[in-house]
RODOLO-326866 format. One record per atom (N, C-alpha, C): residue in one letter; x, y, z. Coordinates in steps of 0.02 Angstrom, whole numbers, plus 50000, padded with zeros to 5 digits. Example, Ala and Ser with C-alpha at 12.3 -4.5 7.8 and 13.67 -1.06 7.14 Angstrom:
RODOLO-326866
A506604971650390;A506154977550390;A506604983550390;S506424988850354;S506844994750357;S506455000250394;
***
This chain:
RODOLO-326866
X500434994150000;X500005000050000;X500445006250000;X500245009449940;X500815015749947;X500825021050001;X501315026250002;X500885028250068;X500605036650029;X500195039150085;X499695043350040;X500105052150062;X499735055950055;X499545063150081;X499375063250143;X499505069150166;X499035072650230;X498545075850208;X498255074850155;X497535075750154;X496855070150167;X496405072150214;X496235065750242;X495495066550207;X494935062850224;X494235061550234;X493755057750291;X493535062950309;X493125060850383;X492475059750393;X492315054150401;X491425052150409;X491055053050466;X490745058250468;X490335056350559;X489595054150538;X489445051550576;X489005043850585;X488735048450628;X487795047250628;X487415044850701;X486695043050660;X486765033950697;X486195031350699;X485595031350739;X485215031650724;X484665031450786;X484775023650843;X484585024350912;X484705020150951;X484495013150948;X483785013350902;X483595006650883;X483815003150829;X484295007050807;X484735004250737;X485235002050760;X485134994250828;X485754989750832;X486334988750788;X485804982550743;X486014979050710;X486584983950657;X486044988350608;X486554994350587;X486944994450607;X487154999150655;X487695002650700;X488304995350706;X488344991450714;X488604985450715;X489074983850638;X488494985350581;X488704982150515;X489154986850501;X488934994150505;X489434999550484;X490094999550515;X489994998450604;X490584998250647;X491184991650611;X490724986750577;X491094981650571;X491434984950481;X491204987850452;X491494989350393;X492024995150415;X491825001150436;X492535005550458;X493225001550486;X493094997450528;X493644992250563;X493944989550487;X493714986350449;X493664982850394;X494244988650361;X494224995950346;X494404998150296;X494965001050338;X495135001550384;X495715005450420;X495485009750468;X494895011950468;X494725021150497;X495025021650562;X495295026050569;X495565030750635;X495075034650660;X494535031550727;X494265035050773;X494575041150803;X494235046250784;X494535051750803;X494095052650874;X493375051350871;X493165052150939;X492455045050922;X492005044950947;X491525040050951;X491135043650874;X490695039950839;X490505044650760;X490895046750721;X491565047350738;X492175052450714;X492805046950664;X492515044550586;X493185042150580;X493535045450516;X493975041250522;X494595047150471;X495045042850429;X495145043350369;X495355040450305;X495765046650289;X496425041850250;X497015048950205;X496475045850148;X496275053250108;X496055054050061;X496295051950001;X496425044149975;X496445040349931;X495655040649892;X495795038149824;X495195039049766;X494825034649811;X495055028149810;X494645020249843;X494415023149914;X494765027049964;X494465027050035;X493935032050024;X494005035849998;X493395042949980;X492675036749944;X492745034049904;X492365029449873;X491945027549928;X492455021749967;X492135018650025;X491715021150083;X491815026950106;X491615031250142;X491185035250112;X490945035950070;X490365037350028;X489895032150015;X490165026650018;X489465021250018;X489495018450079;X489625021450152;X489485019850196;X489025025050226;X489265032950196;X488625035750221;X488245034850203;X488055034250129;X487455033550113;X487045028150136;X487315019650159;X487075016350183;X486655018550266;X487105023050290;X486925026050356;X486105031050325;X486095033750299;X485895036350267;X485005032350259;X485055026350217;X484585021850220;X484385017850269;X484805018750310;X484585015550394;X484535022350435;X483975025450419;X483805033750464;X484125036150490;X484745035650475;X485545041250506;X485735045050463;X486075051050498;X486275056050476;X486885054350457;X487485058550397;X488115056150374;X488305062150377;X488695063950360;X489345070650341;X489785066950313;X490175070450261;X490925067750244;X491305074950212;X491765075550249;X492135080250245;X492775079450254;X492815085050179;X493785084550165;X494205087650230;X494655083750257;X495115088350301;X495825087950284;X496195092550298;X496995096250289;X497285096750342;X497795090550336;X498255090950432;X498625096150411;X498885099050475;X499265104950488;X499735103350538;X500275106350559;X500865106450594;X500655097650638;X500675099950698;X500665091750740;X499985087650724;X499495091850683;X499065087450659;X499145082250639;X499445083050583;X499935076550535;X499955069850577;X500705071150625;X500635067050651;X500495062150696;X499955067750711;X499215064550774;X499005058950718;X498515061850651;X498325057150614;X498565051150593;X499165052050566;X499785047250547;X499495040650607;X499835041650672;X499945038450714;X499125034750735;X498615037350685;X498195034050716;X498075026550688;X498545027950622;X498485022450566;X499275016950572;X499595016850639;X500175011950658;X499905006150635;X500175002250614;X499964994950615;X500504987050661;X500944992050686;X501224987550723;X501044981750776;X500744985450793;X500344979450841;X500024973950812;X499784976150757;X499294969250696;X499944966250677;X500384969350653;X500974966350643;X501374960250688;X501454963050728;X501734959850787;X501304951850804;X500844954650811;X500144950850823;X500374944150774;X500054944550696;X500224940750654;X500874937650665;X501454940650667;X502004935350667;X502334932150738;X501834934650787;X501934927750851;X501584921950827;X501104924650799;X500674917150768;X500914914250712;X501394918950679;X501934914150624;X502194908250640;X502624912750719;X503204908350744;X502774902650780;X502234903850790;X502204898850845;X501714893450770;X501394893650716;X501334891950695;X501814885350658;X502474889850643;X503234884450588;X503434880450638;X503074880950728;X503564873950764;X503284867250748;X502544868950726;X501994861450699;X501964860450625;X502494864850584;X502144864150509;X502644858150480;X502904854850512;X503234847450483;X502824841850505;X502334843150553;X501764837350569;X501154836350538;X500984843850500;X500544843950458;X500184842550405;X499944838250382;X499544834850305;X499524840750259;X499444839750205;X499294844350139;X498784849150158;X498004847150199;X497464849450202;X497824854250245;X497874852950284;X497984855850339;X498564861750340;X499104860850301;X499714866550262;X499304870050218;X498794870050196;X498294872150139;X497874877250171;X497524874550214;X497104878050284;X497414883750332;X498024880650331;X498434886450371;X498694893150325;X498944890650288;X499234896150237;X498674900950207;X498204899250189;X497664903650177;X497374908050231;X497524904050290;X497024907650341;X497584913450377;X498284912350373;X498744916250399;X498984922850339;X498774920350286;X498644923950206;X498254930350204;X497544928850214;X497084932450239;X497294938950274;X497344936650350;X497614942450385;X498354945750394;X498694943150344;X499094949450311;X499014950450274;X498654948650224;X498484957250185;X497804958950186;X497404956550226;X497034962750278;X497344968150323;X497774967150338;X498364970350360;X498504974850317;X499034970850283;X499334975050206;X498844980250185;X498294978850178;X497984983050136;X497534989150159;X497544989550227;X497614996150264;X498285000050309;X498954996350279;X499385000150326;X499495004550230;X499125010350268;X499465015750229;X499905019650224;X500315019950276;X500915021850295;X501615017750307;X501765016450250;X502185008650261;X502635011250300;X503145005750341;X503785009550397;X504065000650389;X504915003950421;X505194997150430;X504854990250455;X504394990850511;X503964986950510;X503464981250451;X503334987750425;X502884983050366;X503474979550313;X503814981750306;X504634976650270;X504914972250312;X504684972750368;X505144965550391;X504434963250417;X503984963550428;X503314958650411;X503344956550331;X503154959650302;X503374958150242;X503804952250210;X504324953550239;X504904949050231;X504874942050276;X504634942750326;X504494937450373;X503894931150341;X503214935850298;X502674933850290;X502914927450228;X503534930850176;X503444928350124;X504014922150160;X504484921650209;X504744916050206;X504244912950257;X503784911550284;X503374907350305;X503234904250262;X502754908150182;X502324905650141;X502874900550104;X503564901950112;X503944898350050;X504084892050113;X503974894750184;X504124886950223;X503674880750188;X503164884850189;X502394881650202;X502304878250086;X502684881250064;X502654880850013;X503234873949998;X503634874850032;X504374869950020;X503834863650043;X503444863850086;X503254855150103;X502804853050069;X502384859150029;X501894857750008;X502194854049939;X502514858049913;X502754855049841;X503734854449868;X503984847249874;X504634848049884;X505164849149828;X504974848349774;X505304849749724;X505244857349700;X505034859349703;X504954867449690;X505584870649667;X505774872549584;X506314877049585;X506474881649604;X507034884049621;X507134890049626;X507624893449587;X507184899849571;X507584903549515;X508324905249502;X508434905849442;X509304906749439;X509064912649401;X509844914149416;X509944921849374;X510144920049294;X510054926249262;X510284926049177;X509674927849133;X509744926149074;X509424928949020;X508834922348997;X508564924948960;X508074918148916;X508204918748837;X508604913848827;X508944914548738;X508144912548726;X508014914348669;X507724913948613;X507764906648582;X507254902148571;X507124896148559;X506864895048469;X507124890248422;X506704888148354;X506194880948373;X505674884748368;X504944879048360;X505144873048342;X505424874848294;X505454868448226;X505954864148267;X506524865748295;X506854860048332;X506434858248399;X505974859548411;X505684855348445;X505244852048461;X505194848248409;X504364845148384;X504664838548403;X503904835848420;X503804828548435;X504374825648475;X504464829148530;X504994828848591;X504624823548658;X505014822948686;X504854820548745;X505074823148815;X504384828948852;X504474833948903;X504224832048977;X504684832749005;X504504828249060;X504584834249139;X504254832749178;X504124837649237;X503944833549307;X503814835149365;X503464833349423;X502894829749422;X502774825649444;X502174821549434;X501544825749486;X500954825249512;X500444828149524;X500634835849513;X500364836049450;X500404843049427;X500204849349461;X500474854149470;X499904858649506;X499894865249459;X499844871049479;X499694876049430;X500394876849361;X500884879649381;X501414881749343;X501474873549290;X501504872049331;X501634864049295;X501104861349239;X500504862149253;X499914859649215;X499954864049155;X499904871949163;X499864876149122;X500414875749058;X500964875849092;X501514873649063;X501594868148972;X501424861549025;X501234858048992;X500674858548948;X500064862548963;X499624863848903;X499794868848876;X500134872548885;X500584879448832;X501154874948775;X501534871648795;X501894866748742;X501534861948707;X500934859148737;X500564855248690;X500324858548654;X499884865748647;X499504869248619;X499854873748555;X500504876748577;X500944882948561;X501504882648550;X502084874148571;X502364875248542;X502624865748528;X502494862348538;X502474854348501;X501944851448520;X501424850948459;X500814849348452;X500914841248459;X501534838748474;X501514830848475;X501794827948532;X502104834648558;X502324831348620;X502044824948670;X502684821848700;X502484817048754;X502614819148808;X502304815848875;X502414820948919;X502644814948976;X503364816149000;X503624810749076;X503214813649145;X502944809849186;X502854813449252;X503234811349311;X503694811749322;X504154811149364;X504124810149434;X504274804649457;X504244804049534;X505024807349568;X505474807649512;X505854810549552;X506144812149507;X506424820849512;X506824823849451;X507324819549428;X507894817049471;X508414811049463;X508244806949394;X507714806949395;X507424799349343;X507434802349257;X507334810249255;X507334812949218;X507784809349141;X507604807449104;X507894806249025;X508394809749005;X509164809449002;X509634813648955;X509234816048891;X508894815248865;X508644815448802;X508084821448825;X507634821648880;X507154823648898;X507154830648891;X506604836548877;X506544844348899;X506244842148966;X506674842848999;X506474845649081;X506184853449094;X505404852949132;X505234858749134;X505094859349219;X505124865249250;X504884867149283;X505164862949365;X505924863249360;X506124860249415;X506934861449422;X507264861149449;X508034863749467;X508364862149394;X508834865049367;X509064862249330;X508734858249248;X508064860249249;X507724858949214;X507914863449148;X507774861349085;X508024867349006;X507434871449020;X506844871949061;X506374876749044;X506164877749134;X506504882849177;X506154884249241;X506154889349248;X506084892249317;X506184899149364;X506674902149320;X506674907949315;X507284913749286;X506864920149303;X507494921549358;X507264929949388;X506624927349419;X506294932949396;X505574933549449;X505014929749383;X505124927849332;X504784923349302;X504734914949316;X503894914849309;X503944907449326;X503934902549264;X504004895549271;X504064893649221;X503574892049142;X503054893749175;X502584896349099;X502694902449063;X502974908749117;X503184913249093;X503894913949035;X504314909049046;X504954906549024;X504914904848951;X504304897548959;X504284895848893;X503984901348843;X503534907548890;X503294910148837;X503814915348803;X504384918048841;X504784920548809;X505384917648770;X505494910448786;X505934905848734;X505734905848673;X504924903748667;X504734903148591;X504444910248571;X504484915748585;X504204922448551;X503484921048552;X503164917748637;X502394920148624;X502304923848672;X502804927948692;X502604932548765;X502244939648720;X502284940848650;X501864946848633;X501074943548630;X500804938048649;X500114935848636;X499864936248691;X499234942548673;X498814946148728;X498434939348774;X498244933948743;X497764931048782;X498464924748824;X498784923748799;X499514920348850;X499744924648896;X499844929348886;X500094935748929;X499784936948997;X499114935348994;X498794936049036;X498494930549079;X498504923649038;X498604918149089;X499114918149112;X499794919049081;X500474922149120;X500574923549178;X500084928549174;X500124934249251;X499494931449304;X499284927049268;X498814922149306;X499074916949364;X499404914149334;X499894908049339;X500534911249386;X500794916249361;X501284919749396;X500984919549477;X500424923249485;X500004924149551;X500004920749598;X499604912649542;X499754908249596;X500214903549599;X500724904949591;X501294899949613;X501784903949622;X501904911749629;X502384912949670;X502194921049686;X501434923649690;X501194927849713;X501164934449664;X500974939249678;X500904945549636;X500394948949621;X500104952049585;X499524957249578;X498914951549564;X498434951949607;X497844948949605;X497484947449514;X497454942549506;X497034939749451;X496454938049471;X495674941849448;X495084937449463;X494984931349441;X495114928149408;X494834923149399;X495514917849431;X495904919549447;X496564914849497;X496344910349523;X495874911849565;X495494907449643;X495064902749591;X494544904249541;X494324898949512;X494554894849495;X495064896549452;X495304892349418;X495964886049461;X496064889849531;X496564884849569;X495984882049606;X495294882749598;X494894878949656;X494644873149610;X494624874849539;X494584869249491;X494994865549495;X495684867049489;X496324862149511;X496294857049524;X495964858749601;X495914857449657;X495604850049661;X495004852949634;X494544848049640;X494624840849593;X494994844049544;X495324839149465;X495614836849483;X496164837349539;X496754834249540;X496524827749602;X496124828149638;X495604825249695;X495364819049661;X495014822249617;X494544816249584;X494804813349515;X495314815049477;X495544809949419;X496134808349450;X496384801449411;X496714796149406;X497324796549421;X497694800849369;X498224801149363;X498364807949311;X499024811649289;X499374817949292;X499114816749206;X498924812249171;X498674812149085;X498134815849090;X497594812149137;X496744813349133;X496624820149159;X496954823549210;X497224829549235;X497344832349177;X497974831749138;X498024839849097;X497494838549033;X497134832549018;X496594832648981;X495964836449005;X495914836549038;X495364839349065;X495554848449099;X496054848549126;X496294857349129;X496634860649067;X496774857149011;X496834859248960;X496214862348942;X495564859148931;X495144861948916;X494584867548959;X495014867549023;X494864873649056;X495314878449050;X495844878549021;X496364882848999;X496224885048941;X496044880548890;X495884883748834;X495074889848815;X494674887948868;X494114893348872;X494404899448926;X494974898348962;X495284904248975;X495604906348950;X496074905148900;X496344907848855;X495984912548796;X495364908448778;X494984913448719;X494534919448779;X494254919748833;X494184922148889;X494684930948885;X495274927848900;X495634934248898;X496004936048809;X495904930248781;X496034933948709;X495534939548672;X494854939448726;X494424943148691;X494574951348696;X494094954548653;X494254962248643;X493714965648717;X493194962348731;X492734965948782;X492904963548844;X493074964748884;X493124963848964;X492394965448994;X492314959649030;X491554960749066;X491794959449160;
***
């Protein structure tokens, strides 16, 4: 969250006394968005486009539950500033969250998949509920920050143990034509980067490919394109993941509707700017990878949920 101005926006609230329930929903949405109680009725937002937004459809909701609203622009001045500032600390949430880190990583080697799955989401959540009202970032929020993401990569190392990790350097430039009717081999229970992967080379760049699923990289074929694992011809490089890779080996990183499963895929398997449709499409995964057989019947079947996401974001109208 970047951090803003000392120009703020202030909502005062008053519901009538029989408007419990109200008074409750609103109290629970201001909490929700950051606001700094300036007194009881009294809250206060730095005047961001989104917080002005929000605070406009909270009066008005006040508004439809027989309360009165105000919202008014205010301008800190000398120690104003950082009266306001200080009302928006987040250290304590901070703090908060990563005792429950630590005390979380002493049980996360006893843990099942479900249960590393359950945790990570739910410790996910409230940092960046967090995140996304500390508007005033400070050393704090960087070493939360920094703390948050080596949990997720603890919690990530058991989940998937093979997991590459990126090397430094360039991505030469790849010819199609040498690589037809190959034999590409990767991690066996596929999960996002991996599945996609594999239906981006079947689709885009060897329409004949065969595909190894590997119980253990070791087993890997001299002969084989290894994707998406240490040492593999096609993984991690820099902050690209490995669907991102192949798309710049073979020259399909200028194709609008790849580009954007790209940054899809990027999301979820090693984090970054929110994709809507992310969560669907990993809860489909999810459920695919649960109920078929084996890593063939899998990318048969998310292939063709890939491919209606692909024409999805190849289109010209966004809805």
């Amino acid at each position: 969250m970047p951090a803003l101005s000392d120009s703020w926006i202030l909502l005062i609230v008053s519901l009538p006394t029989s408007g419990a329930t109200a008074r409750m929903r609103i109290w629970r949405a201001l909490k929700a968005l950051g606001c700094g109680a300036l007194r009881d009725g009294a809250y206060l937002l730095p005047a961001g486009e989104e917080q002005v937004a929000q605070l406009r459809e909270l009066a008005d909701e006040t508004t439809r539950e027989d309360g009165q609203a105000w919202l008014l622009n205010v301008r800190a001045e000398g120690n104003d500033a950082a009266a306001f500032r200080a009302l928006f600390d987040r250290s304590a949430d901070y703090a908060e969250l990563l005792a429950a880190l630590s005390d979380a990583r002493k049980s996360l080697s006893g843990l099942d998949e479900t249960e590393l799955n359950r945790l990570l989401k739910r410790h996910g959540r409230t940092y960046e509920a967090i995140h996304r009202i500390d508007f005033f970032p400070s050393d704090t929020s960087a070493r939360a920050a920094a703390q948050w993401r080596d949990f997720a990569g603890a919690v990530e190392t058991l989940l998937s143990p093979g997991e590459p990790q990126p090397k430094a350097g360039s991505i030469p430039r790849r010819d199609r034509a040498r690589y037809q009717g190959r034999v590409w081999a990767t991690r066996r229970h596929l999960w996002v980067d991996r599945v996609a992967s594999a239906w981006l080379i079947q689709r885009f760049i060897d329409p004949h490919a065969r595909f190894l699923w590997l119980e253990s990289v070791s087993d890997c074929p001299a002969d084989a394109l290894g994707f998406d694992f240490d040492a593999a011809a096609f993984t991690h490089v820099g902050d690209r993941v490995s669907f991102e890779v192949l798309l710049a080996s073979f020259g399909l990183d200028d194709n609008r509707g790849l580009g954007r499963l790209g940054a899809m895929v990027h999301a979820l398997d090693i984090g970054g700017p929110a994709v809507p449709e992310a969560s669907g499409f990993e809860a489909v995964l999810a459920g695919a990878r649960e109920r078929l057989p084996d890593d063939d019947a899998l990318l048969a079947e998310i292939g063709l949920v890939l491919d209606s996401l692909y024409t999805h974001f190849s289109g010209n109208r966004q809805r």
